[in-house]
TORMARRO-925831 format. One line per 2 residues: number of its first residue (from 1); for each residue z, y, x of C-alpha. Coordinates in nm, 2 decimals. Each point is the difference from the previous one (the first is absolute). Layout:
<sites>
NUM = Z Y X | ...
</sites>
This chain:
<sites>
1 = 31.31 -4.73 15.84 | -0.16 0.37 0.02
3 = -0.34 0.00 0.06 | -0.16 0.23 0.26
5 = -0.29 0.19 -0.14 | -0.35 -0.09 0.08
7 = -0.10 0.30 0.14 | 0.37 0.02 0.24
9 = -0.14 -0.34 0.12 | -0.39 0.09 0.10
11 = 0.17 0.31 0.15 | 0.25 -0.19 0.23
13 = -0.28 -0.22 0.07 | -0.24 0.24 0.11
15 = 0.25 0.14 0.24 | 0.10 -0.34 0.12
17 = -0.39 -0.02 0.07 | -0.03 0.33 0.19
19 = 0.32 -0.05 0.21 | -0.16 -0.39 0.12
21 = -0.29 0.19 0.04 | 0.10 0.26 0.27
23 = 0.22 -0.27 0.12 | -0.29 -0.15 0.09
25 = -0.16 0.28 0.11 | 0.26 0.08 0.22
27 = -0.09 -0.24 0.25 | 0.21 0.04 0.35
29 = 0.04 -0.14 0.30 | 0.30 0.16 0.27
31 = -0.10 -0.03 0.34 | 0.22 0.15 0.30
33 = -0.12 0.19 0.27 | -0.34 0.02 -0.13
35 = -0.09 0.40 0.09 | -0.33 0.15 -0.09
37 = -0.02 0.21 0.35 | 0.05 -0.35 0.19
39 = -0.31 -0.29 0.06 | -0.16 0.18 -0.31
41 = 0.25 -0.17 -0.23 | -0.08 0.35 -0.23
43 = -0.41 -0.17 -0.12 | 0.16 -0.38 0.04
45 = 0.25 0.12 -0.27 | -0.28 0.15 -0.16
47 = -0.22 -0.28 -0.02 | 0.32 -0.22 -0.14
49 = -0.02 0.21 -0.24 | -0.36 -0.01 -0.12
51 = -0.06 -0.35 0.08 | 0.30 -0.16 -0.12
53 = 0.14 0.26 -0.24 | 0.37 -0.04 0.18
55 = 0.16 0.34 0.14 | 0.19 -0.06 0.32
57 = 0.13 0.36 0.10 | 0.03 0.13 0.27
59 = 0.26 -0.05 0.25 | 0.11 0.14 0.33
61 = 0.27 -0.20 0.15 | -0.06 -0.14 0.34
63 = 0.05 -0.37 0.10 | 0.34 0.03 0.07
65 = 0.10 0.20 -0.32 | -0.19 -0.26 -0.17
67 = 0.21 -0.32 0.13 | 0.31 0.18 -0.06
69 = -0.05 0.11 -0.35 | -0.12 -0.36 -0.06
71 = 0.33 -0.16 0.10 | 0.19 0.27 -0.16
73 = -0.19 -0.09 -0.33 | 0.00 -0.39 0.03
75 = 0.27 -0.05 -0.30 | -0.27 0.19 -0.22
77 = -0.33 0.04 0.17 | -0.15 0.34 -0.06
79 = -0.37 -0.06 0.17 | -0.22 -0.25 -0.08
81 = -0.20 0.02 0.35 | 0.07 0.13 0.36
83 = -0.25 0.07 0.28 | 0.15 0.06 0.36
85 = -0.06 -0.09 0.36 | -0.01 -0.39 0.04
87 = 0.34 -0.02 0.18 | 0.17 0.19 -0.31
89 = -0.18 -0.28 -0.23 | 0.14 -0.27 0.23
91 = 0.34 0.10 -0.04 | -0.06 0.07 -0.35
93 = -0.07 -0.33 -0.06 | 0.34 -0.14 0.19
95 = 0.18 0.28 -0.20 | -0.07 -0.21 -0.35
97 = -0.22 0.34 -0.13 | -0.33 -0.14 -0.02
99 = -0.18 -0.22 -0.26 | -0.27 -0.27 0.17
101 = -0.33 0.11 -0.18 | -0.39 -0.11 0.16
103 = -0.22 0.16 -0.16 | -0.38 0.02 -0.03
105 = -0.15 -0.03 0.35 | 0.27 -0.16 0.13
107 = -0.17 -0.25 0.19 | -0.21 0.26 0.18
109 = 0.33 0.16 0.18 | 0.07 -0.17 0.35
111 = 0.27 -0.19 0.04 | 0.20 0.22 0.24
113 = -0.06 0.30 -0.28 | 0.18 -0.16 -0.25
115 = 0.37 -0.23 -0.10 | -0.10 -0.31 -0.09
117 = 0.15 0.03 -0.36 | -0.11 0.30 -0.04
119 = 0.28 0.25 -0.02 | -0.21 0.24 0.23
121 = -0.36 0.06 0.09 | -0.19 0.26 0.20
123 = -0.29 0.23 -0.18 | -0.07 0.14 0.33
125 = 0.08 0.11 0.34 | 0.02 0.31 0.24
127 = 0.03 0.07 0.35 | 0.19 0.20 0.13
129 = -0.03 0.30 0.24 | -0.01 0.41 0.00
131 = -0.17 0.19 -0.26 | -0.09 0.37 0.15
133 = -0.03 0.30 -0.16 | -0.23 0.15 0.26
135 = 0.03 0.33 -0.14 | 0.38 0.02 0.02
137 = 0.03 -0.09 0.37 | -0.11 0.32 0.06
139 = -0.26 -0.05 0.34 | 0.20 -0.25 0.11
141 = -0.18 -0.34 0.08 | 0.06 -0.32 -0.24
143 = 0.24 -0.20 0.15 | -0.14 -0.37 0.05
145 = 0.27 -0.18 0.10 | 0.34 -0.10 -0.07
147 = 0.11 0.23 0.36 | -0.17 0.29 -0.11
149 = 0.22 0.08 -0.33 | 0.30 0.03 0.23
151 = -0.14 0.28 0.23 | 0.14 0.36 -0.10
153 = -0.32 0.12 -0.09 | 0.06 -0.20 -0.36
155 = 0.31 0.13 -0.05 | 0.08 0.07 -0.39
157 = -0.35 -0.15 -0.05 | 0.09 -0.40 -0.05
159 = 0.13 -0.17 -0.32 | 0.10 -0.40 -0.10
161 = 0.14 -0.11 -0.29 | 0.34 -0.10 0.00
163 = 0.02 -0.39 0.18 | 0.32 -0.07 -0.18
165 = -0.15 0.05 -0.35 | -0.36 0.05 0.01
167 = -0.23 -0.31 0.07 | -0.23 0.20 0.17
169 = 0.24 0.12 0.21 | 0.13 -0.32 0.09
171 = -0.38 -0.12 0.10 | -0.03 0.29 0.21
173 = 0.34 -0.11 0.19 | -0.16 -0.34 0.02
175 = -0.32 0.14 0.14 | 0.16 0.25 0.30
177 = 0.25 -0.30 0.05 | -0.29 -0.23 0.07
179 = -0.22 0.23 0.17 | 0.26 0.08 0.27
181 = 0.12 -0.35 0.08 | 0.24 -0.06 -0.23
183 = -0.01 -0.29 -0.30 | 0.14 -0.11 -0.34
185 = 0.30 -0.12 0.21 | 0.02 0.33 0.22
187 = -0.01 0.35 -0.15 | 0.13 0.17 0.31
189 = -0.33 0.16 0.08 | -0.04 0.14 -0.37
191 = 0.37 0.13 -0.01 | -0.08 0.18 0.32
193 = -0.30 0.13 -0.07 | 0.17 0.14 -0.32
195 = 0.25 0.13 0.21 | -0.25 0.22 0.22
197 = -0.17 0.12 -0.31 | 0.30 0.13 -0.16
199 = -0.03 0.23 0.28 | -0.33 0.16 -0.17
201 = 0.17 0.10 -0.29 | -0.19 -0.30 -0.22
203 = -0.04 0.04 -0.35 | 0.16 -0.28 -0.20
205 = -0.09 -0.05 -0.40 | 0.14 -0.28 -0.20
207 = -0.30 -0.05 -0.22 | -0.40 0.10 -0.01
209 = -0.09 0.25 0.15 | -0.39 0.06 0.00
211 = 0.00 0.31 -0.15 | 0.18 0.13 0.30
213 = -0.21 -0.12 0.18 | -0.29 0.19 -0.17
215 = 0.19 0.32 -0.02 | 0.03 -0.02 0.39
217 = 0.37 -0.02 -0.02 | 0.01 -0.28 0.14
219 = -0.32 -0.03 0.28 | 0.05 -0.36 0.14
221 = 0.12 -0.27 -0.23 | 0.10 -0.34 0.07
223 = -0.20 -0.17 -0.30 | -0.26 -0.24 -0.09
225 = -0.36 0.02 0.06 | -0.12 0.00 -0.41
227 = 0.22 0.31 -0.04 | -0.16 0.18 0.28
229 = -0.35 -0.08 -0.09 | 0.05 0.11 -0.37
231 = 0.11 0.36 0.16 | -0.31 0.01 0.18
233 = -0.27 -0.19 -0.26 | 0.12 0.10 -0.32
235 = 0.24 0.31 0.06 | -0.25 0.14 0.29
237 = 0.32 0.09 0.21 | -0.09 0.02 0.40
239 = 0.21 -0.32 0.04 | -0.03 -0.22 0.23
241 = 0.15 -0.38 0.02 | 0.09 -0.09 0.38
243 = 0.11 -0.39 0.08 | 0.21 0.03 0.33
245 = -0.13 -0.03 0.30 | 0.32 -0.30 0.08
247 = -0.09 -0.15 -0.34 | 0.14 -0.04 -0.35
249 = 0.02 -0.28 -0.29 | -0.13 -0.06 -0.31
251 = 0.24 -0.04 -0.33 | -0.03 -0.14 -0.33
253 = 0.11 0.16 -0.31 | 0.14 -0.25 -0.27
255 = 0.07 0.01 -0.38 | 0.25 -0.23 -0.21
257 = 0.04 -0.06 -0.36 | 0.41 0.14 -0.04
259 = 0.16 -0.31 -0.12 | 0.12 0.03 -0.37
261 = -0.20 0.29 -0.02 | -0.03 0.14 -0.38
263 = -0.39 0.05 0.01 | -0.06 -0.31 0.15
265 = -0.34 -0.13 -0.16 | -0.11 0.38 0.11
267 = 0.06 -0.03 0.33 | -0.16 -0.31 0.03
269 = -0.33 0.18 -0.12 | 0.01 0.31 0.23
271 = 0.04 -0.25 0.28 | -0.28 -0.22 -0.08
273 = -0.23 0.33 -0.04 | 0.14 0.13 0.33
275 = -0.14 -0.35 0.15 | -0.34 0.00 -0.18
277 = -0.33 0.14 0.16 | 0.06 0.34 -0.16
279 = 0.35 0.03 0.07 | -0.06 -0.07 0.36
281 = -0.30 0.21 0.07 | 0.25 0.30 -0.15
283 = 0.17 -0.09 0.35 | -0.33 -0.02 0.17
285 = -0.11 0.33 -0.10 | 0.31 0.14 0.11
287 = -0.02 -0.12 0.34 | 0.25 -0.27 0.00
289 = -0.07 -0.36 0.11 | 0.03 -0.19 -0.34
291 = 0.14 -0.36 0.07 | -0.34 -0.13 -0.21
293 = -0.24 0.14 0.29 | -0.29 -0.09 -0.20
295 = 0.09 0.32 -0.21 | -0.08 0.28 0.28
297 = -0.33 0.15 -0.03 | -0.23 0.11 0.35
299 = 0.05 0.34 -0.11 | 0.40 -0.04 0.01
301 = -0.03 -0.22 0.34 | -0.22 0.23 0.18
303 = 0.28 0.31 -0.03 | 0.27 -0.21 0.22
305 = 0.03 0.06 0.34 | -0.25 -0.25 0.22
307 = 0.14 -0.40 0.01 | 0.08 0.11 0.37
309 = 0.27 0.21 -0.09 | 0.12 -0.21 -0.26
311 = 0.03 -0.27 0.29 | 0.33 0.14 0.12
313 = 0.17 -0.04 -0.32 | 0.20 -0.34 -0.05
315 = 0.18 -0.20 -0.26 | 0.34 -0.07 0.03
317 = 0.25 -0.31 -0.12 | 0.06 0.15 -0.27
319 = 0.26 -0.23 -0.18 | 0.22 0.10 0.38
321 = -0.10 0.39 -0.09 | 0.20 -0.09 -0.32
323 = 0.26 -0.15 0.15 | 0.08 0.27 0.28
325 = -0.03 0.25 -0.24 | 0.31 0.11 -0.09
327 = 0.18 -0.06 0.37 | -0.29 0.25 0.11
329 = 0.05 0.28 -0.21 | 0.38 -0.06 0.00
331 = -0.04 0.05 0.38 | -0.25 0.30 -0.06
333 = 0.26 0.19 -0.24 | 0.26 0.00 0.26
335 = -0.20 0.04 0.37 | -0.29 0.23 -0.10
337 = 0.00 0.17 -0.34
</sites>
């Protein structure tokens, strides 16, 4: 039998070692629909990073885009997490997509925040309503109400995410739906009020869209409240965040181990960092309501709107939000897109 020379052998090894070594190294984590420009994800991501020494990059899908790229991949799973609105994770769930993980903390998330075995959990929440680029309406007065956005004067000046793909814009169909009458079980009054919009030439994006915001392309946007407050806190855009006058509701977001994901020992760490005190106050700090509410500081509570606003926000079934889903936005596509 030949021999291999010594020197062959400590060189093969050495390689071996290095290749291990950046191997190890190399440690990832795929999450979809994680984007830096949305809830701040860009110094969560960050933080992953420095604390935990896993890179999760970024990722702009929306919830939708998420769901269905998650079913597509269920033969051989490409992400190892997903973070969406709640209904998306509830559906995940009865899609066979999602792995049941609880991780650290798990006890201090409600019970209505959270599926029993764990194949979704909220990190936080946001409530929905108009985020104003005062400087792009032009003179004209902030609208306050659900009403006002249909009046000509905001013509060209209003934009919602798409409600049959976006999560966001699904909540804010909820929220008009609720506010005019209507319930989970009757979306006439959203489809109409769709309907008259169209009339003022709305703008319609399928995915993030706070830099338009910014730029004044788009001057009133249906979104949460923690992305209007980081415009006007840490971007020091004359923003302003308006909860309608006929009242809105309040929406967790949800994140799932993928099942059979590749990384999945990875994503079990970003998730329990996400959870812990630091993770949480990243949330905090970024104006969201982080499901551990122990984690906000005075200084992040005293830059919401007053309780009293808050008050006309609501919570929502949101297991029958879920479940209505995909009848609504069926019904949206074909009466008011």
């Amino acid at each position: 039998m030949k021999r291999f020379p010594s020197r062959l052998l400590q060189a093969a090894a050495v390689a071996f070692g290095l290749l291990a070594g950046a191997s190890a190294m190399a440690q990832t984590a795929i999450c979809y629909n994680c984007p830096p420009e949305w809830a701040d994800w860009a110094s969560q991501l960050r933080a992953i990073k420095d604390k935990t020494g896993i890179t999760v990059p970024p990722d702009n899908k929306n919830s939708g885009q998420t769901l269905a790229q998650l079913v597509a991949e269920k033969g051989s799973p490409v992400a190892d997490m997903a973070y969406y609105g709640v209904t998306f994770g509830v559906q995940a769930k009865k899609d066979g997509v999602t792995a049941a993980y609880k991780p650290t903390g798990w006890a201090e998330i409600p019970d209505g925040l959270k599926d029993p075995e764990g194949h979704w959990f909220s990190i936080h929440s946001g409530t929905l309503g108009f985020m104003v680029n005062v400087d792009a309406l032009r003179g004209k007065p902030v609208p306050r109400s659900w009403a006002d956005l249909l009046k000509p004067e905001y013509k060209g000046l209003v934009g919602y995410l798409d409600p049959a793909s976006a999560f966001v814009g699904y909540v804010g169909a909820v929220a008009v739906n609720n506010a005019r009458g209507g319930s989970l079980d009757n979306f006439g009054p959203a489809i109409e009020w769709f309907k008259a919009l169209k009339k003022n030439d709305p703008i319609v994006p399928k995915q993030t869209s706070y830099a338009r915001v910014l730029s004044g392309e788009i001057a009133i946007l249906l979104d949460y409240d923690f992305n209007a407050y980081r415009a006007k806190y840490k971007d020091k855009a004359n923003v302003e965040f308006v909860i309608p006058a006929e009242g809105t509701i309040t929406v967790p977001y949800v994140i799932s181990a993928v099942a059979k994901g590749p990384n999945a020992a990875n994503a079990h760490k970003v998730m329990d960092f996400i959870l812990s005190n630091e993770g949480q106050a990243i949330w905090a700090n970024a104006f969201l309501r982080p499901v551990r509410m122990s984690a906000i500081s005075k200084e992040a509570q005293a830059r919401f709107l007053p309780a009293s606003e808050y008050a006309r926000a609501r919570t929502v079934d949101y297991g029958r939000m879920a479940e209505v889903q995909k009848a609504f936005s069926e019904r949206y596509l074909r009466e008011a897109q």
